[in-house]
N, C-alpha and C positions, 0 to 999 in steps of 0.2 A: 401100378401097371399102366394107370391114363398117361401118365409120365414116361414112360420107358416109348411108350405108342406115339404119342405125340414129337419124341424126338426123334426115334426110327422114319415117321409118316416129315415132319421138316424136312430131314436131312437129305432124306431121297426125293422128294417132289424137287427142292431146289436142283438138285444133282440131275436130274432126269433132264427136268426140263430146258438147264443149262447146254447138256450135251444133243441134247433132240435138235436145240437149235442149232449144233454142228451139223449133225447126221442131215437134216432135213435140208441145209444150206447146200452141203457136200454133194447129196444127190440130186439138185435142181440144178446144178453146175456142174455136172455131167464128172464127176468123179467117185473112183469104185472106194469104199468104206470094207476096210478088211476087218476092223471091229470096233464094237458098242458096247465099251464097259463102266458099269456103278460099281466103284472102289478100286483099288488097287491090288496089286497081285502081293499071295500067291492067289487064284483064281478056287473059288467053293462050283460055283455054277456055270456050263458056257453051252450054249446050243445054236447050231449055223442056220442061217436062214437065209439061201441063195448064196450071194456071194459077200455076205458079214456073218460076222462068229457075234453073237449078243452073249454079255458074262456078270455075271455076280463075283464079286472079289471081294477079300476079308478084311483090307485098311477100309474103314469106310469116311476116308476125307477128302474125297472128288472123285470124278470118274476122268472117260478119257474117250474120244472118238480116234481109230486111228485109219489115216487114211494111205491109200495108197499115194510112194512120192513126196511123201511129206514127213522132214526133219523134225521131228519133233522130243518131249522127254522118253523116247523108248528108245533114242538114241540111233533108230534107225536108217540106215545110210542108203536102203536101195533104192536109185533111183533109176529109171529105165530109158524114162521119154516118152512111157506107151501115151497113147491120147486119154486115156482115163484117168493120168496121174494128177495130182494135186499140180505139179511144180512146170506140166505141163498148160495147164491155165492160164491165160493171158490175166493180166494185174487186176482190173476191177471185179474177176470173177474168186480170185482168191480173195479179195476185201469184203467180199461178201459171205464168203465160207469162214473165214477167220470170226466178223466181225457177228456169227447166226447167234453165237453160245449168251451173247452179252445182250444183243437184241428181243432173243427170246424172255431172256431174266426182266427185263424193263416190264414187256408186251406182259408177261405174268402181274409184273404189278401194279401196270395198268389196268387189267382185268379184275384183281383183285378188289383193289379200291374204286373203281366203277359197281361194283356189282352190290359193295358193301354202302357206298351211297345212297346207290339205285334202292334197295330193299330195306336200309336202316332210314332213310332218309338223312341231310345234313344236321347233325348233333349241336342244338344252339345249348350253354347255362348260360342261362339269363342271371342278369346283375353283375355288378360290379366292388358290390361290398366283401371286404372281408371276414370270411367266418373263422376261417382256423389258421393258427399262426404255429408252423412245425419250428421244433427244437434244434435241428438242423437246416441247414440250408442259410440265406444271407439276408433275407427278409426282416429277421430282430437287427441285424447291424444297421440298414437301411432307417431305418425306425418304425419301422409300419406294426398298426395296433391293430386289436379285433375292432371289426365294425368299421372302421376305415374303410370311404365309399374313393377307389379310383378314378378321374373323371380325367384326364391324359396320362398320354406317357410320351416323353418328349415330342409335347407341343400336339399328340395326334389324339384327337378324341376317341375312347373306348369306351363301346354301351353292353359287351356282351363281357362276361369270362373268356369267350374265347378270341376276342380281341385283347384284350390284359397277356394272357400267354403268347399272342403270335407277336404282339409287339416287344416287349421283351426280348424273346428269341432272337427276333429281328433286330435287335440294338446290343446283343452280347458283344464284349471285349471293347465296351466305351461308357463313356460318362451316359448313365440314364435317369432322367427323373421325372420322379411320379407326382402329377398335381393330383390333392388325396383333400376329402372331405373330410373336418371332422370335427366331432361337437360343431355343425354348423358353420363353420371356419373351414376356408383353401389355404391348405399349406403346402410344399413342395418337398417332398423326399429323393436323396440323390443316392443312385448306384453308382459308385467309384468305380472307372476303371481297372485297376490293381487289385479289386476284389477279385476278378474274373480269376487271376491265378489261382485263387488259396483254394486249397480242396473242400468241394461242393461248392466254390464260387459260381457255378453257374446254375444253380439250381434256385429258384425263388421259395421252395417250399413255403407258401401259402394257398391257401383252397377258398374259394367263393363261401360265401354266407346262403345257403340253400335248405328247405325242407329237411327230413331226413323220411323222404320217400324214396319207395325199393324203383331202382329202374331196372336193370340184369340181375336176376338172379343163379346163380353157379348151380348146375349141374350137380347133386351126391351134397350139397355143403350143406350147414346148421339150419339155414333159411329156406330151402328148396325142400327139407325134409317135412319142415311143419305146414308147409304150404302158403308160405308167403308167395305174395303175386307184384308184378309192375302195377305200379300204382297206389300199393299201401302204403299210409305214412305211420308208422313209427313213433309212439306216443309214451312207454315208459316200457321201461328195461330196470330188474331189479329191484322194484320198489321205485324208481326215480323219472320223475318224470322228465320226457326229452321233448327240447325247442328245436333243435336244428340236427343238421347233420353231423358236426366237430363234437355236438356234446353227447349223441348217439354214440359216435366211433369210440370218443373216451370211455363210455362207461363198458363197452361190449370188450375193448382190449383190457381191460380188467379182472375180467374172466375167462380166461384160457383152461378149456375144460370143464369148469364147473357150471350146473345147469344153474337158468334163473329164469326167473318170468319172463315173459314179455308179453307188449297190449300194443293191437295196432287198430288202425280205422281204414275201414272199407266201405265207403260212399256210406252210409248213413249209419252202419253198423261198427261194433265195437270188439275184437276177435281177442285171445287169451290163449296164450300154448307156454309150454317148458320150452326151453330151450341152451341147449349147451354150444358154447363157441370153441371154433375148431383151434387147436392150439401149432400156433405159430411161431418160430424164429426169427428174431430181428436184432439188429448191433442198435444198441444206445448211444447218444452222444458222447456216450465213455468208451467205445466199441467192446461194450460186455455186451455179451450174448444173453436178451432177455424174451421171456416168452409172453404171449402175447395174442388174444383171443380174437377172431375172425369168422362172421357167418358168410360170407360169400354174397353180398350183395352191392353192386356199384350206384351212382348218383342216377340220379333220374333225370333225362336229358329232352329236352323241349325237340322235337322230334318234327323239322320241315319235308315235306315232301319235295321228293326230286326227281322232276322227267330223266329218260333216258338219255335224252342233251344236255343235257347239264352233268346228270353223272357221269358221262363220259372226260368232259372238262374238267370236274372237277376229279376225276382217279386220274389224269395226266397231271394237272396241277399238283395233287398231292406226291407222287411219287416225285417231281421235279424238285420240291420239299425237301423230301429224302433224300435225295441225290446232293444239292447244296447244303442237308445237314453234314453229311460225310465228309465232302470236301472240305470245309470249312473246319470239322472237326482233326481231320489231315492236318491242314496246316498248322493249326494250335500246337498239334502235337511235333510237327515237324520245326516250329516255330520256337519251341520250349513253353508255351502260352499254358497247356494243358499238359499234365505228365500222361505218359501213356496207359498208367492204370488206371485213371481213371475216364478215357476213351475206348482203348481197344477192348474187345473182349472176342474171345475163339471161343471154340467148340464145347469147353465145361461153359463157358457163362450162356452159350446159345442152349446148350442142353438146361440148363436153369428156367432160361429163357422159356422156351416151351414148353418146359413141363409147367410153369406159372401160369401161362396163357392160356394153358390145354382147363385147367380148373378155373382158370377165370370166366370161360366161354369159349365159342367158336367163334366170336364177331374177333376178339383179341387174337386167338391163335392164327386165324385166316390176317390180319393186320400185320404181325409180325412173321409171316411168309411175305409176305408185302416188303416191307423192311427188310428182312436179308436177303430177298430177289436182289433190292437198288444195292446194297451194300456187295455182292456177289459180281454186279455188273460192274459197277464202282472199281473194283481193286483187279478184275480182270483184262480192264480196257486200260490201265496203267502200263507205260512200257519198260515190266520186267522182263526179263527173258524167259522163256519157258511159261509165263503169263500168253493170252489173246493179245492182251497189248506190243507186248515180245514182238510176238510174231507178226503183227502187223507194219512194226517198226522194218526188220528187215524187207517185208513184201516192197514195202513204198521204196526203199533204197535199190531195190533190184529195177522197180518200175522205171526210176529215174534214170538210173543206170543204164538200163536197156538190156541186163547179161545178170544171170544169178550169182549170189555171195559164194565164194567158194565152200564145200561141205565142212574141209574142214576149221575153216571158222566160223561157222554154226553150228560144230560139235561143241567148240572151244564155251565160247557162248551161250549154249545151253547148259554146258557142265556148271558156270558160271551161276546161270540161272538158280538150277536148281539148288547150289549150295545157298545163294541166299535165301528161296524160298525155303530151303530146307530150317534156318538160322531162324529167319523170320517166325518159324510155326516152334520152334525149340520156342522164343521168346514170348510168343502170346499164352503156349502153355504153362510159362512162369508165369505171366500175368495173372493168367486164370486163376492159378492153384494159389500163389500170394495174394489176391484178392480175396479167396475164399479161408484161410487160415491164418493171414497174417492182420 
């Protein structure tokens, strides 16, 4: 049920918010709004308010603001000349109504990730050693071993974990190499270029050398029931006792369903509960479907305090982030760099998506509204047809122009449009669905 909630509670804040920044753009620019719909027709719900019809409609993969005067996917051709109309608006005032839906999506995750600084504070893990080395990912090819202390990554010094990831990221699709502590000895390990292709070549899968203290613990999950807190570390599971966090996670995915011990420490005290790990689905390096036990609790993160200036900086920065991951990830895939299944993902992977995040916490699920705000605005402000981007393309040629495009070639045009949005959403639901069974 947290699942079903959590993707209904995504799909429409993003959807809302999108179109609010039409409607709100439309009527500060002095144009009439004939209606405000979430989904597509046929129409469940529609009640008038003045002079807009507001509606609930049953596809639920966008909405649509429909303005007076303006061409759009309803295929609608009246247009009059009254002074309220869309088409009647001189050029920079329709750049702004066009450009509200994309504007708003940023503004949301700008908001987002400011709020989520401001109150979490900046998330340092400290160190730079490695703890756990995954079975996947490109990290064994590179050669990197446990305990391996990173001290660059081409040529840039890294003192946190989260310098090691940003750096990295930041040098995807090129030669990278890591100067790496070990047994007392600097050695140099080199990421090939030509791994970026091979599937999961862009993933490092390796994790910091860290405690195995609770920092989030999940809402309903195995750890939140027996009363584990932020801040307990995690001392034996099973009978076995645990040094760090990698050797914690191994032994807990061991037990999918079956209860066991466990013994943690709490400032001076020593605590003791049953505890059974919730059983999970995950693919193997074989991709066989193996199950795999999880109490719901994430790393425990050094935790800076961040004024309101700063958090605002740094939720612009981050989304900027976002915004350059997409892009860049485009390309790859427009590039042949990255195959598209393993980039794009619609609507079943974003339904995955939040219903993961919904049990993960609210600090992730509010992160990943964040994330398909920039991703929404992203693929919007491209100029397909039938896209904000679309239609901005034509405004500026008419502006230039001085005299609008004729109607009917931007019926032509839009038909155009929607066939390939339409091919487009055909192809990311094959991705989805071969993603999820193949």
């Amino acid at each position: 049920m947290t699942n079903i909630l959590a993707i209904i509670f995504v799909f429409s804040l993003l959807v809302i918010i999108h179109e609010l920044g039409h409607f709100l753009a439309a009527k500060w620019m002095g144009v009439r709004v004939e209606r405000f719909s979430i989904g597509f027709p046929p129409k469940i719900f529609s009640k008038k308010i003045g002079e807009t019809e507001f509606s609930i409609s049953a596809i639920p993969l966008g909405g649509y603001v429909k303005m007076a005067g303006f061409i759009d996917e309803s295929m609608d051709t009246k247009v009059t000349g009254a002074p309220d109309e869309f088409q009647s608006k001189p050029t920079w005032r329709k750049i702004v109504i066009i450009s509200g839906g994309v504007i708003m999506n940023f503004l949301l995750a700008i908001l987002i990730l400011t709020l989520l600084n401001f109150f979490q504070g900046e998330r340092i893990i400290p160190g730079t050693t490695v703890g756990y080395l995954g079975e996947d990912g490109i990290a064994q090819k590179i050669g990197f071993k446990q305990y391996d202390k990173i001290l660059a990554i081409n040529d840039q010094p890294v003192s946190t974990w989260n310098d090691v990831q940003e750096r990295f990221v930041d040098n995807l699709n090129s030669d990278i190499y890591f100067k790496v502590l070990r047994d007392g000895k600097e050695i140099v390990l080199r990421y090939k270029r030509e791994w970026f292709k091979e599937d999961k070549g862009e993933q490092l899968n390796i994790g910091p050398l860290i405690p195995a203290k609770v920092g989030e613990v999940s809402p309903g999950m195995p750890a939140d029931k027996i009363g584990l807190k932020r801040g307990d570390e995690i001392i034996e599971i099973a009978g076995q006792p645990i040094k760090d966090w990698s050797s914690m996670t191994e032994v807990i995915r061991k037990y999918p369903g079956q209860e066991v011990s466990i013994k943690w420490k709490r400032g001076d005290s020593i605590l003791a509960a049953k505890i059974t790990p919730q059983v999970f689905e995950e693919k193997d390096t074989n991709d066989k479907v193996v199950k795999v036990g999880k109490i719901g609790i994430s790393y425990y993160f050094d935790h800076q305090e961040v004024g309101l200036i700063k958090a605002v900086g740094l939720g612009v920065t981050n989304t900027i982030d976002l915004l350059v991951i997409n892009v860049r990830s485009i390309y790859w895939v427009i590039t042949g760099t990255k195959s598209a299944k393993e980039i794009i993902g619609g609507p079943i992977m974003i339904a995955k998506m939040a219903g993961d995040a919904a049990n993960a916490g609210w600090a992730y699920l509010w992160y990943l509204i964040a994330a398909l705000s920039t991703v929404l605005a992203f693929f919007n402000i491209l100029p397909i047809p039938a896209l904000d981007g679309g239609h901005l393309v034509f405004i500026l040629i008419e502006g230039i122009k001085g005299k609008p495009v004729p109607i009917k070639i931007k019926l032509k045009v839009q038909q155009i449009g929607l066939a390939i949005l339409l091919t487009l959403i055909i192809f990311i639901f094959y991705i989805d669905i071969s993603r999820m069974f193949f």
